[in-house]
N, C-alpha and C positions, 0 to 999 in steps of 0.2 A: 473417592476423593474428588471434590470439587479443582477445576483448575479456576488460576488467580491471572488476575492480570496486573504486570507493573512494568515497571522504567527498564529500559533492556541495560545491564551491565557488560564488563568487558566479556566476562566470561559465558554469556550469552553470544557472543559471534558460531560459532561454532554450529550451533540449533539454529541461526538468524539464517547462515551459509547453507546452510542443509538444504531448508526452505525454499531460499531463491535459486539454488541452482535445479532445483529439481524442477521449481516453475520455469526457470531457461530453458532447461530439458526435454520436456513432456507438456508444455502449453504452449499457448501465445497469448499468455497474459501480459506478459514482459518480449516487449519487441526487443530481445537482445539474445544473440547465438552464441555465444561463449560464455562458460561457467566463471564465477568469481575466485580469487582466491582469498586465503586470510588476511594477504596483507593489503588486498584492496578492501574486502569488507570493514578490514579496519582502519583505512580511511575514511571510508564511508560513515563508519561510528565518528570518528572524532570532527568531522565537519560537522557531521549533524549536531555535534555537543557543542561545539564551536559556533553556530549559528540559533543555540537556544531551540532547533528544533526537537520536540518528543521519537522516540522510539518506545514504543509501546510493545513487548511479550504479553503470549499467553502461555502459561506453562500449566503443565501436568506431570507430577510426581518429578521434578525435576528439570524436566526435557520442555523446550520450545516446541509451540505446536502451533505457533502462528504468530506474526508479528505486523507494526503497521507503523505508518511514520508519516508527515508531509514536511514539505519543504517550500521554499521560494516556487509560485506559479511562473512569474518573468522576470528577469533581472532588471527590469527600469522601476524606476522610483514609486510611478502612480500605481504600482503593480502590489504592493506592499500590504497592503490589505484582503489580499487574499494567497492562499494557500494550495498547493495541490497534494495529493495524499495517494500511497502505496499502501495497499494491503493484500498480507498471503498467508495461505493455511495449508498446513503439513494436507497432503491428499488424505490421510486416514481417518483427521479430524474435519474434514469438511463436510458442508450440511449440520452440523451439530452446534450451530449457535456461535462456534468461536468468531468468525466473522462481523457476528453484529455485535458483540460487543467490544471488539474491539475497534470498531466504527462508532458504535456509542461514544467509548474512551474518547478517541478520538475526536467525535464533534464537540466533548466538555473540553479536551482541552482547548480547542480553538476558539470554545468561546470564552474559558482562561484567559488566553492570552488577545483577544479582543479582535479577533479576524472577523471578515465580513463576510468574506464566500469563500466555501471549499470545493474544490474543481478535482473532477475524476476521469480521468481519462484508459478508456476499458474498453478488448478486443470487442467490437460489435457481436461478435460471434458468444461471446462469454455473458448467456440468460439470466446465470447463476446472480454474476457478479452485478451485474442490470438490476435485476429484481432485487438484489441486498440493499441496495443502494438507494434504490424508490421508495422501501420499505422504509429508510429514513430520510426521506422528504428531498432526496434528489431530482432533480429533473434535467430528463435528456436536453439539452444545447445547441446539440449538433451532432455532426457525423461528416467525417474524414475519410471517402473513399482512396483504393488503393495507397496507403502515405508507408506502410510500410511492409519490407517481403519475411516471410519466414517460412520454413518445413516446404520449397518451391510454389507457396500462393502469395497473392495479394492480402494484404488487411487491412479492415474499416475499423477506423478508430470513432468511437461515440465518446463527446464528452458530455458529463453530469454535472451541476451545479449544484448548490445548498446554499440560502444565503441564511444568513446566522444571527 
């Protein structure tokens, strides 16, 4: 069975939590050292509902196997036309395409909703996530030596751009 992708519901926190805690855990894709709980994840949902922004699942047979979303790039005004974007895939499902298309999803909705540049900001270290990125028309920007610590190292933050 093919897995779908659509609009994450409530009852998707649970698959969404799985996801990012285990990227908290075992990466440094997400500069954050503490796992979530439900009832932060599920602010997390309701802001994002609350500002019109997408949350995008990928499910299989039921189960979330990766999810994606962007938000406000800066909170000032001139900032508004563009977007910065989170994307994460269960470790089982990774390398097998869920990624891109839920960065596909992704770049349709934004241009839905009529944004102009989507900004990726990803551990310099992560080729994976680099190379996903490039593949749809990102390009490197920059690079953010030592900005932030995890597992006792330094990390270089690279960011991608897409203008749309």
């Amino acid at each position: 069975m093919k897995n779908k992708l659509r609009e994450a519901q409530l009852e998707d926190l649970p698959g969404i939590l799985e996801i990012y805690n285990d990227v908290v855990a075992t990466t440094t894709a997400i500069y954050d050292e503490f796992p979530r709980n439900i009832e932060q994840q599920t602010q997390w949902y309701h802001a994002k509902k609350e500002g019109c922004w997408p949350i995008i699942i990928c499910e299989q047979e039921a189960h979330v196997v990766g999810f994606a979303s962007y938000g406000s790039f800066r909170a000032w005004p001139g900032y508004r036309h563009t977007v910065e974007l989170s994307l994460h895939v269960a470790k089982a499902w990774r390398g097998q395409g869920v990624g891109s298309r839920l960065l596909e999803a992704l770049i349709a909705k934004a241009k839905e909703q009529e944004f102009h540049t989507i900004i990726a900001g990803i551990d310099s270290e992560n080729k994976a996530s680099i190379l996903l990125h490039k593949k749809f028309d990102f390009q490197i920007s920059g690079e953010l030596k030592q900005v932030a610590r995890k597992f006792d190292r330094w990390l270089d933050l690279t960011f991608m751009q897409r203008l749309i």
